[in-house]
Every structure is written in C-alpha cells, then in structure tokens.
Biopython code that builds the backbone (N, CA, C, O; Angstrom):
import numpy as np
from Bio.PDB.StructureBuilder import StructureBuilder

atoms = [
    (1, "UNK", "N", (-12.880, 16.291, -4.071)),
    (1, "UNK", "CA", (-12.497, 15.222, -4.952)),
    (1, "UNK", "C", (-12.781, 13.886, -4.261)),
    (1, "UNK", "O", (-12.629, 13.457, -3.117)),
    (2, "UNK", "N", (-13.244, 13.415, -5.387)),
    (2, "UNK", "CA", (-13.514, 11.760, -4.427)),
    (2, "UNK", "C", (-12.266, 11.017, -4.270)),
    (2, "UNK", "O", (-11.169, 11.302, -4.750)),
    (3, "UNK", "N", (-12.626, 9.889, -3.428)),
    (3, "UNK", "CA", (-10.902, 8.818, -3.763)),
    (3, "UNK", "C", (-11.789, 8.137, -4.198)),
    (3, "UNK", "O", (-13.001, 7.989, -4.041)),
    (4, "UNK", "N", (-10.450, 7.470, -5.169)),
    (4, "UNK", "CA", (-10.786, 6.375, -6.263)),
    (4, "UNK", "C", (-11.369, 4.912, -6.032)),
    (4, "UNK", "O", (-11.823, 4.092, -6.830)),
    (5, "UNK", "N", (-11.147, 4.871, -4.276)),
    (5, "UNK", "CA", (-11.293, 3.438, -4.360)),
    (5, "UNK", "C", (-11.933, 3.418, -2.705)),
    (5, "UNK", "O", (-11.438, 3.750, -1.629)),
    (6, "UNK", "N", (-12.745, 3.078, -2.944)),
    (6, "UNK", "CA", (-13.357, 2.586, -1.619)),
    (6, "UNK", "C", (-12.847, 2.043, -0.427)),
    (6, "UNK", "O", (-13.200, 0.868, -0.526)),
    (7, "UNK", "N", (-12.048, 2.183, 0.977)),
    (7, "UNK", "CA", (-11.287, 1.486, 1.507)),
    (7, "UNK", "C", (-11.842, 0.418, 1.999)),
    (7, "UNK", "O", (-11.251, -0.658, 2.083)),
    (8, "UNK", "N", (-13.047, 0.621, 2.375)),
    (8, "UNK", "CA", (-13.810, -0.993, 2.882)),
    (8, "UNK", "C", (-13.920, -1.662, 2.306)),
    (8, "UNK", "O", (-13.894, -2.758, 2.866)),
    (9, "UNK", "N", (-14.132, -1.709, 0.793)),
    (9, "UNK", "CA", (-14.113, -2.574, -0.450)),
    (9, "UNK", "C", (-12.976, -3.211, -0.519)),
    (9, "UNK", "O", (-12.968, -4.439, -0.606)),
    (10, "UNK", "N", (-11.530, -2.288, -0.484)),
    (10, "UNK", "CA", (-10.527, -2.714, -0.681)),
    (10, "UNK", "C", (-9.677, -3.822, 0.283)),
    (10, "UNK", "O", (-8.691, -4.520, 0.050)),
    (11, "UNK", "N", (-10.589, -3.634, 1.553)),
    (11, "UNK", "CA", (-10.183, -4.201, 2.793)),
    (11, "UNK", "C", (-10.780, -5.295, 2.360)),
    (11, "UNK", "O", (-10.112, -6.062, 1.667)),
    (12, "UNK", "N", (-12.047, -5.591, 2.641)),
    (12, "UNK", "CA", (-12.781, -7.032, 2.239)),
    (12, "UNK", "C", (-12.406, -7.606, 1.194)),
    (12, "UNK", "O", (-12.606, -8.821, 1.210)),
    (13, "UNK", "N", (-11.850, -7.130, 0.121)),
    (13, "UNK", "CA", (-11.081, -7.843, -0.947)),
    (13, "UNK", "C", (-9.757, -8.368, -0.422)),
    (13, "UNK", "O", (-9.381, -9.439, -0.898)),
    (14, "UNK", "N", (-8.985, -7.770, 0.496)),
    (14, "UNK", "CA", (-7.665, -8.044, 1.105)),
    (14, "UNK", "C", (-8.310, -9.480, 2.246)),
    (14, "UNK", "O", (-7.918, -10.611, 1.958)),
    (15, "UNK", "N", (-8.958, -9.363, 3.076)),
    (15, "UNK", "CA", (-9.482, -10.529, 3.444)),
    (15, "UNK", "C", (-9.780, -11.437, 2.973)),
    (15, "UNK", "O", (-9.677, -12.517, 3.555)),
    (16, "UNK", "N", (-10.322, -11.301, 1.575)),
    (16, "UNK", "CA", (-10.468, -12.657, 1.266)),
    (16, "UNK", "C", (-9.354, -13.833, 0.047)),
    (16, "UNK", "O", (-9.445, -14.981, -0.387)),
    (17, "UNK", "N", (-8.554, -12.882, -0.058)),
    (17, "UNK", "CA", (-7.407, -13.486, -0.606)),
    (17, "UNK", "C", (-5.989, -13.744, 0.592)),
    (17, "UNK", "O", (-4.894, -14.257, 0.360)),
    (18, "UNK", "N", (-6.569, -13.129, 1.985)),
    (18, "UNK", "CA", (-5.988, -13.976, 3.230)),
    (18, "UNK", "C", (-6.450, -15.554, 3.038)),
    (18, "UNK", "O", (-5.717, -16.525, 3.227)),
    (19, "UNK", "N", (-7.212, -15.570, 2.808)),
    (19, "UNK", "CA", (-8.153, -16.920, 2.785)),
    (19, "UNK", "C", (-7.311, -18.455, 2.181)),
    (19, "UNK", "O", (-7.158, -19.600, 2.605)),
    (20, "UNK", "N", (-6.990, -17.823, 1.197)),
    (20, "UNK", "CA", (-6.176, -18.477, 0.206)),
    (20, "UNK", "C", (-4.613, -18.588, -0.601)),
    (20, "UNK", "O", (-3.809, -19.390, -1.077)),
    (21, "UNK", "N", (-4.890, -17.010, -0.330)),
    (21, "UNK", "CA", (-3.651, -17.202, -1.469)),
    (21, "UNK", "C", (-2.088, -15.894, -0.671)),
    (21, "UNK", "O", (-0.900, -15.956, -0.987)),
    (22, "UNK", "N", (-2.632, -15.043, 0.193)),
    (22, "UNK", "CA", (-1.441, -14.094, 1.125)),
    (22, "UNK", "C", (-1.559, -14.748, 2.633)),
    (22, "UNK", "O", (-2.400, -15.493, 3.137)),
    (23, "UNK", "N", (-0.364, -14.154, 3.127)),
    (23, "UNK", "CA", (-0.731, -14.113, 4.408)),
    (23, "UNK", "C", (-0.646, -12.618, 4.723)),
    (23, "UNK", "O", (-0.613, -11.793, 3.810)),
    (24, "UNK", "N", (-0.605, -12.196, 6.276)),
    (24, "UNK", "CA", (-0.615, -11.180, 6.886)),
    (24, "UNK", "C", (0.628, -10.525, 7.144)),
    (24, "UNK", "O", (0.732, -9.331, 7.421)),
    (25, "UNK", "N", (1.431, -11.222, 7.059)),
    (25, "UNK", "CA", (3.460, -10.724, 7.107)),
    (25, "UNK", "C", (3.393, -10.093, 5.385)),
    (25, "UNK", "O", (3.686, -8.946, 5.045)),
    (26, "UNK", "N", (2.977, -11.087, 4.586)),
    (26, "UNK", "CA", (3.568, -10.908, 2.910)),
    (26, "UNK", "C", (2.160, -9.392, 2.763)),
    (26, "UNK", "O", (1.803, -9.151, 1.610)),
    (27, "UNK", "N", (1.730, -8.827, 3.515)),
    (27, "UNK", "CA", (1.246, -7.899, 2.732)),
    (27, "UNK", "C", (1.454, -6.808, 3.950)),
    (27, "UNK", "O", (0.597, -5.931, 4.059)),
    (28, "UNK", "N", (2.538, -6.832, 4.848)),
    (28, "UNK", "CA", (3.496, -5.655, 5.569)),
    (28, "UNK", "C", (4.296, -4.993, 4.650)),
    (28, "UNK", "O", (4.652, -3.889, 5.063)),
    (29, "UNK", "N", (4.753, -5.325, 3.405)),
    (29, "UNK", "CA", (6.010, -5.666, 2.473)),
    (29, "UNK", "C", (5.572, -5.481, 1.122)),
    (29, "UNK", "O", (4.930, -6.267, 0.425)),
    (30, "UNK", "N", (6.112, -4.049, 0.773)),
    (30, "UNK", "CA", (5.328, -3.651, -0.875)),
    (30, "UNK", "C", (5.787, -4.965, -1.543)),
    (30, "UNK", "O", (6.482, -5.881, -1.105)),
    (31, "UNK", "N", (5.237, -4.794, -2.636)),
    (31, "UNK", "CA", (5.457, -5.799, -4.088)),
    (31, "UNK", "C", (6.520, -4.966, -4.462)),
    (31, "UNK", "O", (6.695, -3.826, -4.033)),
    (32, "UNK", "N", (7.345, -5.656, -5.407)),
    (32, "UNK", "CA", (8.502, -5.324, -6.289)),
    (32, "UNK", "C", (7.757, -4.612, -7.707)),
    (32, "UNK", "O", (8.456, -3.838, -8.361)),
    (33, "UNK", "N", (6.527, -4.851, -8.102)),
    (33, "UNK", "CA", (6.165, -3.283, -8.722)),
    (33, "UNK", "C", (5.842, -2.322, -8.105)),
    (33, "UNK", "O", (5.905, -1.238, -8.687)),
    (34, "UNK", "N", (5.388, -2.373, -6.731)),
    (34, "UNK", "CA", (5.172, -0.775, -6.115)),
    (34, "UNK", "C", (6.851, -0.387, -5.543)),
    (34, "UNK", "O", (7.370, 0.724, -5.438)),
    (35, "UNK", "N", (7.265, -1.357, -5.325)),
    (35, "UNK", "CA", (9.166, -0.298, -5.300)),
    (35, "UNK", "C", (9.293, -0.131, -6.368)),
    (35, "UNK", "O", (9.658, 1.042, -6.282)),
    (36, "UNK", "N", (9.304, -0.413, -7.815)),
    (36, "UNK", "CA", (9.703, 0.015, -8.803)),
    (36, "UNK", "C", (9.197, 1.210, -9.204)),
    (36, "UNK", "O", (9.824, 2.043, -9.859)),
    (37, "UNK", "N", (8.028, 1.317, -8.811)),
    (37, "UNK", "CA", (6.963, 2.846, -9.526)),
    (37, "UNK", "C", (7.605, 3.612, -8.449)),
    (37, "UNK", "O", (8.246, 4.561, -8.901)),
    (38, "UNK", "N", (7.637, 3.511, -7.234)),
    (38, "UNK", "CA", (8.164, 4.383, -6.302)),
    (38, "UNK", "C", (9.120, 4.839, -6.643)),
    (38, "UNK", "O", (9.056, 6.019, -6.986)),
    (39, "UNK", "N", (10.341, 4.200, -6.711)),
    (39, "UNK", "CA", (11.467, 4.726, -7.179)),
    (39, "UNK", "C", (11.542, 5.549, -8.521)),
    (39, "UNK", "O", (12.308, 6.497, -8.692)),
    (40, "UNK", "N", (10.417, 4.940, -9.690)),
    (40, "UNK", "CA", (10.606, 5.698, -11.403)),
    (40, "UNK", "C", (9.945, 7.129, -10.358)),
    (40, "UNK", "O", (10.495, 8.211, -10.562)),
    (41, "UNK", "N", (9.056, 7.095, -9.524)),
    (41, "UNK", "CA", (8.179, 8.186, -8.908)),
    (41, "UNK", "C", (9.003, 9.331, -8.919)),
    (41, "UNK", "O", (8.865, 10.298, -9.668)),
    (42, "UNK", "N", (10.039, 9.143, -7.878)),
    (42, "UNK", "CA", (11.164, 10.161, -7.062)),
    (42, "UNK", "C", (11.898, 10.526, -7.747)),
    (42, "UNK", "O", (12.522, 11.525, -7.390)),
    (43, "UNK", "N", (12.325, 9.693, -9.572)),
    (43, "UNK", "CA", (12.850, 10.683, -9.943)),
    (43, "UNK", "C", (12.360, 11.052, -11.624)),
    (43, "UNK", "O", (13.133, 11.000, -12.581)),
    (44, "UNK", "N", (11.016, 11.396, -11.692)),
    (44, "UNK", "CA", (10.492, 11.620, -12.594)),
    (44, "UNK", "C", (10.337, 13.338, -12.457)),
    (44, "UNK", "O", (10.039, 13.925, -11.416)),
    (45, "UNK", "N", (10.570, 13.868, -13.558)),
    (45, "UNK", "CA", (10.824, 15.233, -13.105)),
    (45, "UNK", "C", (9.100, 16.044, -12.899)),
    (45, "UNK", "O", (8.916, 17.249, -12.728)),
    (46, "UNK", "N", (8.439, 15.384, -12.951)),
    (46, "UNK", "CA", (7.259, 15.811, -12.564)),
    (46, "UNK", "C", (6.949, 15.940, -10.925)),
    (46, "UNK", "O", (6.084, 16.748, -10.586)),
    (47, "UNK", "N", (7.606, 15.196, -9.955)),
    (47, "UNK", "CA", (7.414, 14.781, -8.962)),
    (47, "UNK", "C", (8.078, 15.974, -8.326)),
    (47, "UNK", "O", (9.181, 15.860, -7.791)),
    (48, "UNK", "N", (7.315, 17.313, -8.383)),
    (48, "UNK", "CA", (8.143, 18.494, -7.676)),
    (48, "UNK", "C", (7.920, 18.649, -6.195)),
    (48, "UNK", "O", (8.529, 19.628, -5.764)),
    (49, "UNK", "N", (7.058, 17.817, -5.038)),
    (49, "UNK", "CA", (6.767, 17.665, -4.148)),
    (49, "UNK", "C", (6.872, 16.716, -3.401)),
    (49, "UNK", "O", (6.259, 16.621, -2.337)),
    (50, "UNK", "N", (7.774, 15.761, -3.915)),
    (50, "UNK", "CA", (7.702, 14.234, -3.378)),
    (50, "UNK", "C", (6.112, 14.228, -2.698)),
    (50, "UNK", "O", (5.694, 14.555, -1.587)),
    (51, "UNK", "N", (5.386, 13.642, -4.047)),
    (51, "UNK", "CA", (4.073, 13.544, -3.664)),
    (51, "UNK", "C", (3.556, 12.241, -3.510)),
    (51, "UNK", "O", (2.371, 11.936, -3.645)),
    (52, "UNK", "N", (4.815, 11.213, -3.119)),
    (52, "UNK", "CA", (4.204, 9.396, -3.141)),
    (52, "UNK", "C", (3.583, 8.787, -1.733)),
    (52, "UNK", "O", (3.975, 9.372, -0.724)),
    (53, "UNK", "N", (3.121, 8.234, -1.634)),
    (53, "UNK", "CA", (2.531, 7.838, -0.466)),
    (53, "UNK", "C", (3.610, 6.237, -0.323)),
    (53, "UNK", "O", (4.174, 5.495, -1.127)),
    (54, "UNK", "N", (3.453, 6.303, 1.190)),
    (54, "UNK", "CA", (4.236, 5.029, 2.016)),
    (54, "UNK", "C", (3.529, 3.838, 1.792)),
    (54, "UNK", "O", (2.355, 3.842, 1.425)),
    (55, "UNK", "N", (4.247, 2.713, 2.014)),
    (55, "UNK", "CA", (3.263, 1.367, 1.524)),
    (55, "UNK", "C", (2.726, 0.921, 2.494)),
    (55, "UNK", "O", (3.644, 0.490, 3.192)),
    (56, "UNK", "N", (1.231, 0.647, 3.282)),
    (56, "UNK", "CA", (0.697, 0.379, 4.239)),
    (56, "UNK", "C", (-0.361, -0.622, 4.214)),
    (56, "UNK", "O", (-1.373, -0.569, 3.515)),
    (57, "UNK", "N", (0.076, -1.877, 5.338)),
    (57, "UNK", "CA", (-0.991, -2.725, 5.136)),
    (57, "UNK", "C", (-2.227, -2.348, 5.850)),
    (57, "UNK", "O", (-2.403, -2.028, 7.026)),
    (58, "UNK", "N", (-3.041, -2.463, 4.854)),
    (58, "UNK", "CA", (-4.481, -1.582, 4.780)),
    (58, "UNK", "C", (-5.347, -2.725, 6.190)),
    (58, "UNK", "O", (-6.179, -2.170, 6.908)),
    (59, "UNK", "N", (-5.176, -3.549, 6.316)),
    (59, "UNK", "CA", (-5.595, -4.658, 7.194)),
    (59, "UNK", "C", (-5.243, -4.547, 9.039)),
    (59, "UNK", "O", (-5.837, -4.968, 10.031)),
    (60, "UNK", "N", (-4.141, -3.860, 8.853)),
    (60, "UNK", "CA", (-3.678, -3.356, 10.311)),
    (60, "UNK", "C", (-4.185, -2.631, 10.693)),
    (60, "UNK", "O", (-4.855, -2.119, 9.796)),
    (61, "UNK", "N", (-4.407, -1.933, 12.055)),
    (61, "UNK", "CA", (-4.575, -0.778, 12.381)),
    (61, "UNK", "C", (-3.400, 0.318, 12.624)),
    (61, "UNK", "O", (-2.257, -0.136, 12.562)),
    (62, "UNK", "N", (-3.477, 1.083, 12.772)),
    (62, "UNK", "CA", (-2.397, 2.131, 12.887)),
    (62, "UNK", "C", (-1.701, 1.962, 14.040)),
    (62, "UNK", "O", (-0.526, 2.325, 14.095)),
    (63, "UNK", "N", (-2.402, 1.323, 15.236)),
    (63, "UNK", "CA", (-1.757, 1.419, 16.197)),
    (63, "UNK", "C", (-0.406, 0.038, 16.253)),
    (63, "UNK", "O", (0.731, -0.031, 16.721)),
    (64, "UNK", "N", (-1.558, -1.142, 15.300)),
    (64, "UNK", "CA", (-0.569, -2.347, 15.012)),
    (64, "UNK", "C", (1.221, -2.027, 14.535)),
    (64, "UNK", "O", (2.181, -2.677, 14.949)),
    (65, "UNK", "N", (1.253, -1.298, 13.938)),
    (65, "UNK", "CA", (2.520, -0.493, 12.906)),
    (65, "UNK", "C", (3.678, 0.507, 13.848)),
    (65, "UNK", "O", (3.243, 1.474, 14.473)),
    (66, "UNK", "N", (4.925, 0.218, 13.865)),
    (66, "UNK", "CA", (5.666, 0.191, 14.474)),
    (66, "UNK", "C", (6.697, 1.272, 13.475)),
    (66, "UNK", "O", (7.093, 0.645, 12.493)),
    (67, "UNK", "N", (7.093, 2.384, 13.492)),
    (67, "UNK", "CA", (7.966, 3.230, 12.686)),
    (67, "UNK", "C", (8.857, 3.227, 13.501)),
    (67, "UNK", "O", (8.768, 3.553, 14.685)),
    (68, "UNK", "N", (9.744, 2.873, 12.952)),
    (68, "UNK", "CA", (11.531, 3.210, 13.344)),
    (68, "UNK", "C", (11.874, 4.288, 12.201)),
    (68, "UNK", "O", (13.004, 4.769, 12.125)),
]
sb = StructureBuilder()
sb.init_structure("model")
sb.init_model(0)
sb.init_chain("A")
sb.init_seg("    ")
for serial, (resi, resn, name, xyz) in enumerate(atoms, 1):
    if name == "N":
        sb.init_residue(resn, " ", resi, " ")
    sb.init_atom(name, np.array(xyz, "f"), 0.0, 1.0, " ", f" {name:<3s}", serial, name[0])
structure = sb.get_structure()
C-alpha cells in the first residue's frame, strides 16, 4: 500500500510556512482539531485496536524529541 502523502513534500511545505506564518515550538503541539479527532478516534466503536498515531513534528529529527 502506498502512503498518502509524500513526507518530503510534506516537510518542504512545513518549511515554508516557517517562513512566515509558524514557528518551530507551535508545530511540537497538535492543533485543537487533531486533539479533537483523536479523542472522537478512541472512542468510536470502530477503533478496535487503538489504531491512532502520536502527533509528531515532522521537521525534527527523532533524536531532537524527548519522551517522558
């Protein structure tokens, strides 16, 4: 199966609205519609696997990212 979205595309699009209009802190920090879908996510009775993915700024590297 393919993925839907290209990550290098998606990255260079994230760069260039650094430019102008985000910074690099405000996109550590889902949006208040991706907590909202998250949450309708977990308890939609379809969701028999907790199958949601974590919110990650695509711009960091992995090693940048700090889990507590």
């Amino acid at each position: 199966m393919q993925e839907a979205f290209d990550l290098s595309s998606v990255r260079q699009t994230l760069r260039k609205y650094l430019d102008y209009r985000w910074t690099l802190e405000q996109l550590d920090h889902p949006s208040l519609g991706w907590d909202k879908c998250e949450r309708d996510w977990r308890k939609h009775k379809l969701n028999l696997q907790s199958t949601h993915r974590m919110h990650r700024n695509l711009l960091r590297n992995e090693s940048d990212t700090d889990i507590l």
